[in-house]
C-alpha positions as CSV (number, residue, x, y, z in Angstrom):
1,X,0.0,0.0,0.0
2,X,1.4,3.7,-1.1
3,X,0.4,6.9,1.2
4,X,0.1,9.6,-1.0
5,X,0.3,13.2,0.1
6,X,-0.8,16.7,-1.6
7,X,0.4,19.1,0.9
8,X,-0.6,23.0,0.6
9,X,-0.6,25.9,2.2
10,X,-4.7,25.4,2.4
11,X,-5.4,22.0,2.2
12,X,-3.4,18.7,2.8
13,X,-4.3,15.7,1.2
14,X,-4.0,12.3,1.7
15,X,-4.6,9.1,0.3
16,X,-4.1,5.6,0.4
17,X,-3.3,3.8,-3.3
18,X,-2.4,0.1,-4.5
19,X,0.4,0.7,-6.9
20,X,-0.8,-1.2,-9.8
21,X,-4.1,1.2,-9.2
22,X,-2.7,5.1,-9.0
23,X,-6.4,7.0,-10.4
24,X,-8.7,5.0,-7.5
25,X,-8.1,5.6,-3.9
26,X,-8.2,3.0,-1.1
27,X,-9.0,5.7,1.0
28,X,-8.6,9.2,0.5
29,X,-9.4,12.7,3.2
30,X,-8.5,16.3,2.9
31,X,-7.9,18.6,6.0
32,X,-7.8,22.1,6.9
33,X,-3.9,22.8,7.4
34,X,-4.2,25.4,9.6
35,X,-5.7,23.1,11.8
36,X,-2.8,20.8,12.7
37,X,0.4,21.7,14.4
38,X,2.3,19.8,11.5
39,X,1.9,17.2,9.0
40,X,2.5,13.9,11.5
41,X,-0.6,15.2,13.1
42,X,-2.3,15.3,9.9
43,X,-1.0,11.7,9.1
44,X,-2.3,10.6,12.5
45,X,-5.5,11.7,11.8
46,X,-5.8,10.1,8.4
47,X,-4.6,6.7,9.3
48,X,-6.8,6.5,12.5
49,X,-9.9,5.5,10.4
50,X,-8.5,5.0,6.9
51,X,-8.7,1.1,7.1
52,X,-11.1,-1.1,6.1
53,X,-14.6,-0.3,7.9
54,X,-13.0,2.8,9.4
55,X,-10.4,1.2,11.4
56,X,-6.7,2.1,12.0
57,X,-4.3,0.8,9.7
58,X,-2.6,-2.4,10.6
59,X,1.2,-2.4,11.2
60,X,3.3,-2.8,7.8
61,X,-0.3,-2.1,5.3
62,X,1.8,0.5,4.3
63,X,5.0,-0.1,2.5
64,X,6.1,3.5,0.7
65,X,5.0,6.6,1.5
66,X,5.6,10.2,-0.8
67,X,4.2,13.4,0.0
68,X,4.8,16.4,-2.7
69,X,5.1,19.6,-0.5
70,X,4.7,23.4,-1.1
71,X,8.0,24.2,0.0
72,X,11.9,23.8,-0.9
73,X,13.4,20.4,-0.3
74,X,16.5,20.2,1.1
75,X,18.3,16.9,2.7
76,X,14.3,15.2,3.4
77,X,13.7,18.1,5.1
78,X,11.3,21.7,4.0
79,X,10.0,24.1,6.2
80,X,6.9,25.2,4.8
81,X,6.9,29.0,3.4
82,X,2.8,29.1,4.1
83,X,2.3,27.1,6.7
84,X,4.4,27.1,10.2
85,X,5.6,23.7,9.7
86,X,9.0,21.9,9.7
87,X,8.4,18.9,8.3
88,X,11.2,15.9,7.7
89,X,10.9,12.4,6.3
90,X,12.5,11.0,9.3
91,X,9.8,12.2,11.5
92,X,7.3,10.8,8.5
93,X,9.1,7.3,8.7
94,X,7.8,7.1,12.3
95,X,4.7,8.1,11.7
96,X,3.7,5.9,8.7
97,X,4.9,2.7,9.8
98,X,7.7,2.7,6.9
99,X,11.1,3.5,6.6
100,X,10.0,4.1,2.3
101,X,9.2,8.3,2.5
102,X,9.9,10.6,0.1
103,X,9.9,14.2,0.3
104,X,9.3,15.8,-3.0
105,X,8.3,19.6,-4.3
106,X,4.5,20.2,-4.9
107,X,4.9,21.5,-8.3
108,X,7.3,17.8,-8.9
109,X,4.4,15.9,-7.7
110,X,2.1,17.7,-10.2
111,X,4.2,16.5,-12.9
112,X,4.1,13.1,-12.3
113,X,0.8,12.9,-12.3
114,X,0.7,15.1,-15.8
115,X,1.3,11.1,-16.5
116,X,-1.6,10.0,-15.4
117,X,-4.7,12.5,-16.7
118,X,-6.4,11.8,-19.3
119,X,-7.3,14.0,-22.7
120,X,-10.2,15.0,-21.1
121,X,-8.8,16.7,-18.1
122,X,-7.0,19.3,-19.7
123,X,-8.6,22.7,-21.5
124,X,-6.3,23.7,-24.2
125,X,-5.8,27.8,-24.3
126,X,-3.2,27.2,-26.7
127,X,-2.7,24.3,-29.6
128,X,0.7,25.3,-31.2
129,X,2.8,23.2,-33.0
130,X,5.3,21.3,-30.8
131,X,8.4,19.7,-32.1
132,X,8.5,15.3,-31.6
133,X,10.5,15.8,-28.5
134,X,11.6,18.5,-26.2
135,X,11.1,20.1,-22.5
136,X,7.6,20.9,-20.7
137,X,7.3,22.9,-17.8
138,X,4.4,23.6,-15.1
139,X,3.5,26.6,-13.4
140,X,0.7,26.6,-11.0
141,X,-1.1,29.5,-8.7
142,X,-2.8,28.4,-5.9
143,X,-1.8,29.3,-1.7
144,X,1.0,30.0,-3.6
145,X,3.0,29.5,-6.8
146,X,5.1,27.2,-7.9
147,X,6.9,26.2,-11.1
148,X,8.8,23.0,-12.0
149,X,10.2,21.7,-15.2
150,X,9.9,18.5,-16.9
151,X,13.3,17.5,-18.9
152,X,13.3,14.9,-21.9
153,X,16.4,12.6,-21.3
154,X,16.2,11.0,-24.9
155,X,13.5,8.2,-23.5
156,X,10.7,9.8,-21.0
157,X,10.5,12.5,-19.1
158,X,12.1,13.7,-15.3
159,X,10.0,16.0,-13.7
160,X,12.7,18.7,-11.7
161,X,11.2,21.1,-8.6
162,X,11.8,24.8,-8.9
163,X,11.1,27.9,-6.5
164,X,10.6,30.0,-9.4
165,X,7.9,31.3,-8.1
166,X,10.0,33.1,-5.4
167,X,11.9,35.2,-8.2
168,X,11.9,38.6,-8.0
169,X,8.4,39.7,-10.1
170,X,8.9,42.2,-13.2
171,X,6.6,44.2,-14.1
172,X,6.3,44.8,-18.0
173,X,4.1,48.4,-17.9
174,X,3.6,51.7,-16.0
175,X,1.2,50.3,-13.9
176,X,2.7,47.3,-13.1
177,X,5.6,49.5,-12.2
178,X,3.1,51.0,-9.4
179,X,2.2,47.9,-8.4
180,X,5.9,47.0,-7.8
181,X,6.3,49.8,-5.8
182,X,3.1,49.6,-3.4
183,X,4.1,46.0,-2.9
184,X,7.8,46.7,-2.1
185,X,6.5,48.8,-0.1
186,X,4.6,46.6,2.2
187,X,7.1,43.7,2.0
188,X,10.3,44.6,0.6
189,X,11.1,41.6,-1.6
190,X,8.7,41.3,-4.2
191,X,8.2,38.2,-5.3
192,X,5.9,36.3,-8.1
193,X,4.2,34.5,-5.5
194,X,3.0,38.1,-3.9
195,X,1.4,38.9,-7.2
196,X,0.3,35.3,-8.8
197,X,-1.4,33.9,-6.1
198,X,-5.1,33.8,-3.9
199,X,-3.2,36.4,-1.5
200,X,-1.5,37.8,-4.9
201,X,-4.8,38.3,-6.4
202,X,-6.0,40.3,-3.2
203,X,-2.8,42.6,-3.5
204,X,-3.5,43.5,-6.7
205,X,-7.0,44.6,-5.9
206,X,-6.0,46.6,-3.0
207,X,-3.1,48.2,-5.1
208,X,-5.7,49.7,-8.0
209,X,-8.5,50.4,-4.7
210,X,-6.1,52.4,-2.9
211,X,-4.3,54.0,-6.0
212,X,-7.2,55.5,-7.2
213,X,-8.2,52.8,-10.1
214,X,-11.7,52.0,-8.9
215,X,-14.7,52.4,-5.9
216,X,-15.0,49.5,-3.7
217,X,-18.4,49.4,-3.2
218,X,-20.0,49.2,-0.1
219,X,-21.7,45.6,-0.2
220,X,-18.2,44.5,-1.5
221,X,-16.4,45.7,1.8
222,X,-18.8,44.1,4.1
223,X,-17.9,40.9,1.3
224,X,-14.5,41.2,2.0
225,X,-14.9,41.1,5.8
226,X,-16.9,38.2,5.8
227,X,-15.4,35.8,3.3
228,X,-12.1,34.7,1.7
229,X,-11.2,38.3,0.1
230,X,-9.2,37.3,-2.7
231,X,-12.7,34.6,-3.2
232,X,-14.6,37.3,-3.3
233,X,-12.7,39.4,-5.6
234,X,-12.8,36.4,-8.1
235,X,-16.1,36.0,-7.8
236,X,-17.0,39.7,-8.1
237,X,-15.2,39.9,-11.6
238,X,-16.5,37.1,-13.3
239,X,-19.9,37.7,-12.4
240,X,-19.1,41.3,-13.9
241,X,-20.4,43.1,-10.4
242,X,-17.7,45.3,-9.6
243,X,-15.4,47.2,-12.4
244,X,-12.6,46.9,-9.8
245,X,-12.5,43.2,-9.7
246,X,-12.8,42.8,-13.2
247,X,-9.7,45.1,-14.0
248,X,-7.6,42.9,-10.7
249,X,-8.5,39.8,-12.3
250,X,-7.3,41.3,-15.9
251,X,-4.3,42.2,-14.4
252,X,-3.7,39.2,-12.7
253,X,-4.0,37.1,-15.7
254,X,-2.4,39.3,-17.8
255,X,1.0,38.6,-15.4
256,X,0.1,35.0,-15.0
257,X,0.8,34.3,-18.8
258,X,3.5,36.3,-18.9
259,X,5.3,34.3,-16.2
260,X,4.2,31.3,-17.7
261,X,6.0,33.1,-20.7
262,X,9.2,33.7,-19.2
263,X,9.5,30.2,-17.6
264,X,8.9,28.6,-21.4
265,X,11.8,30.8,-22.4
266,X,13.9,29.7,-19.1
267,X,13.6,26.3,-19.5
268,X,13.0,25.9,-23.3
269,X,9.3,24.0,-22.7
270,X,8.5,24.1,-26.1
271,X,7.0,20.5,-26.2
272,X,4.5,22.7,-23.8
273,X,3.3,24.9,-20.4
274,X,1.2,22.9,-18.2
275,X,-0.9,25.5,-16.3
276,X,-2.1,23.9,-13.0
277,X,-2.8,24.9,-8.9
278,X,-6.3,25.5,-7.6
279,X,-6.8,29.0,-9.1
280,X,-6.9,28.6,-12.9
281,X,-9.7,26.1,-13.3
282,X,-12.1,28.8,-11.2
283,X,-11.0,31.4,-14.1
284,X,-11.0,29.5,-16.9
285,X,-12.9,31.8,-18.9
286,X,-10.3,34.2,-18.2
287,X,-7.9,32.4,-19.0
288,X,-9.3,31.3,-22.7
289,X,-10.0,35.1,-23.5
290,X,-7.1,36.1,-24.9
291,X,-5.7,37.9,-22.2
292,X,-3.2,35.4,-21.1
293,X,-1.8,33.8,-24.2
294,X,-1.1,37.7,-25.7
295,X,1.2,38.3,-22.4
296,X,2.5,34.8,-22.7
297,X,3.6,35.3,-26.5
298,X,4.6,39.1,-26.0
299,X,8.5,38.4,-26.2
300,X,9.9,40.8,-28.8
301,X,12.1,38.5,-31.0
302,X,11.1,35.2,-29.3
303,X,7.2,36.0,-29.5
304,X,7.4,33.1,-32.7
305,X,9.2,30.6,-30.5
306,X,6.3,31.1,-27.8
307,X,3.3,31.3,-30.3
308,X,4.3,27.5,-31.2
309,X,4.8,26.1,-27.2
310,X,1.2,24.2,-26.9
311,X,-0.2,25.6,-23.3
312,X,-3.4,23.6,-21.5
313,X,-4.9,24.2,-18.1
314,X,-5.3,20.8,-15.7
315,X,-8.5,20.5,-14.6
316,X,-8.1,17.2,-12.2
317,X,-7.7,18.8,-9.0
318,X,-5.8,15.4,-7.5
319,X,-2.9,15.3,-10.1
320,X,-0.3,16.4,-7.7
321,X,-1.6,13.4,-5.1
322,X,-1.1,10.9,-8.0
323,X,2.0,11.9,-8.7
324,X,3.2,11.2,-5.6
325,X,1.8,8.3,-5.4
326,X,3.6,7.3,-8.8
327,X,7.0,8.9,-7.6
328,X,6.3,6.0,-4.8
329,X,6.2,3.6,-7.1
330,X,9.0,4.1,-8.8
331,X,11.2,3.3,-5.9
332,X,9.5,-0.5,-6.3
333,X,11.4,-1.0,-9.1
């Protein structure tokens, strides 16, 4: 049996997988991660009731365990950039029942399990016309964002973690310039992450609110009290009920492709862009209007390369938990 983890900022994610069976859970559960000290308490939780009938696990059921985290991973160990949490795979091994735990980046998870979808769980924004062979990449706003490559070595592909999504954010514009400096202002580093994100999305809208760009209105303040703001921001510009969260959520697409952009031209993807995370299926209107692709392709003299670099959103919200379950598996061999 392979324990499977998809461990965010928001949510974790757990499951329970045979490994000749990586799309059908034996058991699966998400939890609040705010709500646990740290991700053996999580684990704990799960394993308490995920066996048969709702009892505990017996000792050894479990055999690998891999857990794709939000976070950098260095020597089996991550502390967790949106979630106060140090977590390590020794500590896992205890936990779990099995000395078999990886540790892998979120974003590396995702693209294992780019394996396993099928046709139907992608929406294409962009076709283009990919060589036979050559390098992908993922990038994916959720809690955060993250961004991870996936290399052709001649026979399949390696999927390789990134923090790109920690790099120092360029704007492209005069108002993105603004933007720059209202953020630097209230964090010093500016990074992609403050900008292409759920938080990112709310820091945009407060940047054109307090700049002078817009009126928040008053039922959309008492909105924003109440409820997730960056939610409510999204949900107020696609239902076209407030000019202010139309023009954030312009804005914030408008960046999202052009990152996706840059990190095609940093790791030469052009056998395509996955676009993944929590956020883009909730916009995907957005997405296919144009807005994105334009900043994705508007590279001067490498706006040809881009135009040809297929680019499809994944709409299977458990592709990162697959993946690790398949990076589990492919220490059975």
């Amino acid at each position: 049996m392979i324990l499977a983890g998809d461990i965010g900022g928001t949510k974790c994610a757990l499951a329970l997988f045979l490994p000749d069976n990586l799309r059908t859970a034996a058991a699966g559960q998400t939890f609040r991660s705010k709500d646990f000290a740290g991700l053996e308490d999580v684990i704990r939780e799960f394993l308490s009731t995920a066996g048969s009938g709702g009892a505990s696990l017996a000792a050894g059921q479990i055999t690998h365990a891999c857990f794709g985290i939000a976070g950098p991973i260095i020597n089996e160990s991550v502390q967790t950039p949106n979630l106060p949490w140090t977590i390590t795979a020794a500590g896992l091994r205890t936990v779990s029942g099995t000395s078999n735990v990886q540790l892998i980046n979120d974003l590396e998870a995702t693209a294992h399990g780019v394996f396993l979808l099928r046709p139907d769980e992608f929406i294409t924004l962009n076709e283009g016309a990919p060589p036979p062979h050559g390098d992908a990449a993922l990038i994916a706003a959720g809690t955060g964002l993250g961004e991870a490559i996936l290399h052709w070595g001649g026979a399949t592909y390696t999927p390789v973690a990134s923090e790109g999504g920690h790099a120092d954010f360029a704007p492209r514009n005069e108002i993105e310039i603004e933007l720059l400096r209202h953020l630097i202002k209230r964090f010093g580093h500016v990074s992609y992450e403050r900008v292409l994100s759920g938080p990112g999305l709310f820091n945009i809208y407060s940047f054109l609110r307090d700049a002078g760009y817009g009126t928040e209105e008053p039922w959309l303040t008492d909105k924003l009290k109440q409820s997730d703001p960056s939610a409510a921001v999204s949900q107020a510009a696609l239902a076209g009920e407030s000019e202010l969260c139309v023009r954030a959520l312009e804005m914030f697409v408008a960046i999202y492709g052009a990152e996706a952009g840059n990190l095609a031209l940093k790791a030469m993807a052009v056998a395509g862009i996955y676009v993944g995370g929590g956020i883009a299926p909730k916009i995907i209107e957005k997405l296919r209007s144009g807005t994105f692709m334009r900043a994705f392709t508007d590279k001067s003299r490498l706006s040809a390369l881009l135009e040809k670099v297929p680019v499809r959103v994944i709409t299977n919200p458990s592709t990162a938990l697959y993946g690790a379950a398949r990076a589990a598996t492919l220490t059975l061999r």
